[in-house]
C-alpha positions, 0 to 999 in steps of 0.5 A, spaced: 673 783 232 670 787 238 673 784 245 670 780 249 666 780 255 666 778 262 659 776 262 655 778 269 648 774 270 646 779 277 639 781 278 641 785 284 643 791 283 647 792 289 651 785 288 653 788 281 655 795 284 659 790 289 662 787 283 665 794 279 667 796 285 671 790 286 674 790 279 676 798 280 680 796 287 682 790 283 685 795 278 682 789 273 680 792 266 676 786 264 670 788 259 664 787 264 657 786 261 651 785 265 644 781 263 639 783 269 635 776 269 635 770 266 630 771 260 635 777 258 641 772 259 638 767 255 637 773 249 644 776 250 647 768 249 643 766 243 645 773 239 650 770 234 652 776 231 654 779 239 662 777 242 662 770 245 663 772 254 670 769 256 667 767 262 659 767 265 659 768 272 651 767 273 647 768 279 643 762 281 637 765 284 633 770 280 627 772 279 623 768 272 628 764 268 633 763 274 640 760 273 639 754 273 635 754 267 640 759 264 646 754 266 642 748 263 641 752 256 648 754 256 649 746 257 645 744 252 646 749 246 652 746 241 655 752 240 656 755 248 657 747 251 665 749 252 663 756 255 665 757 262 660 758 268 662 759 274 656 759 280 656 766 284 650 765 290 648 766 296 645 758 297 650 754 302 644 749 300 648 741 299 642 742 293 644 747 289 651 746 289 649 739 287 644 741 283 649 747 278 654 741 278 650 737 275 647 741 270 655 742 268 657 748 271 664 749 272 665 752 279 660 755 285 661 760 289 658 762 295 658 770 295 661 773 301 657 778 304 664 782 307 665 786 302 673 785 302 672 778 301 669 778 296 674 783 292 679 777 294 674 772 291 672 775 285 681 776 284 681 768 284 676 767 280 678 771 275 685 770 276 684 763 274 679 764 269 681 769 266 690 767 267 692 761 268 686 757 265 686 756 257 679 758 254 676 757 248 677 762 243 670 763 240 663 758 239 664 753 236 659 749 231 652 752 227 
């Protein structure tokens, strides 16, 4: 069985390279594996045949499909309901955070624009997610 990813859900090319960088000055050595807008997230998760992600950090506004809608699939799919979601966006908007939770995500963040920040940030998150939170093993149901 291949390992399985981190999922990053990121149209900007800047905010992802902010996220490598951020792994290596962590020293981190999760698998990353980035889907570029929401229609390719949408295809990455309905493969069945691909790694389940530990973990999906999904940003909210992109362009076409947007995490939202990716969110809401996420949630409504049998097989990836249990799949955790973290939020990762530049929206403060009462809305939004609203909106996500509804939706069932499982945390949302306001992406720092300091870079140092959002290193330590990304260190929470995963530490959590990736340390102390026990996470499904795989999808579950047909």
């Amino acid at each position: 069985m291949s390992p399985r990813p981190v999922l990053v859900v990121e149209d900007s090319d800047e905010d992802y390279q902010a996220t490598l960088w951020a792994m290596q000055k962590l020293e981190r050595t999760d698998l990353l594996e980035r889907c570029t807008d929401g229609d390719d997230a949408l295809d990455r998760l309905s493969d069945r045949a691909q790694s389940w992600p530990k973990l999906v950090l999904l940003d909210l506004n992109m362009p076409g499909t947007d995490g939202r809608e990716v969110l809401a699939f996420i949630r409504s799919t049998p097989y990836l309901r249990s799949l955790p979601v973290v939020i990762l966006s530049t929206s403060a908007s009462e809305r939004d955070v609203n909106d996500c939770y509804q939706l069932g995500a499982n945390a949302y963040l306001i992406k720092p624009v300091n870079f140092a920040q959002y290193t330590e940030q990304l260190r929470i998150t995963l530490d959590f997610w990736l340390g102390l939170a026990q996470l499904p093993e795989s999808a579950e149901g047909p």
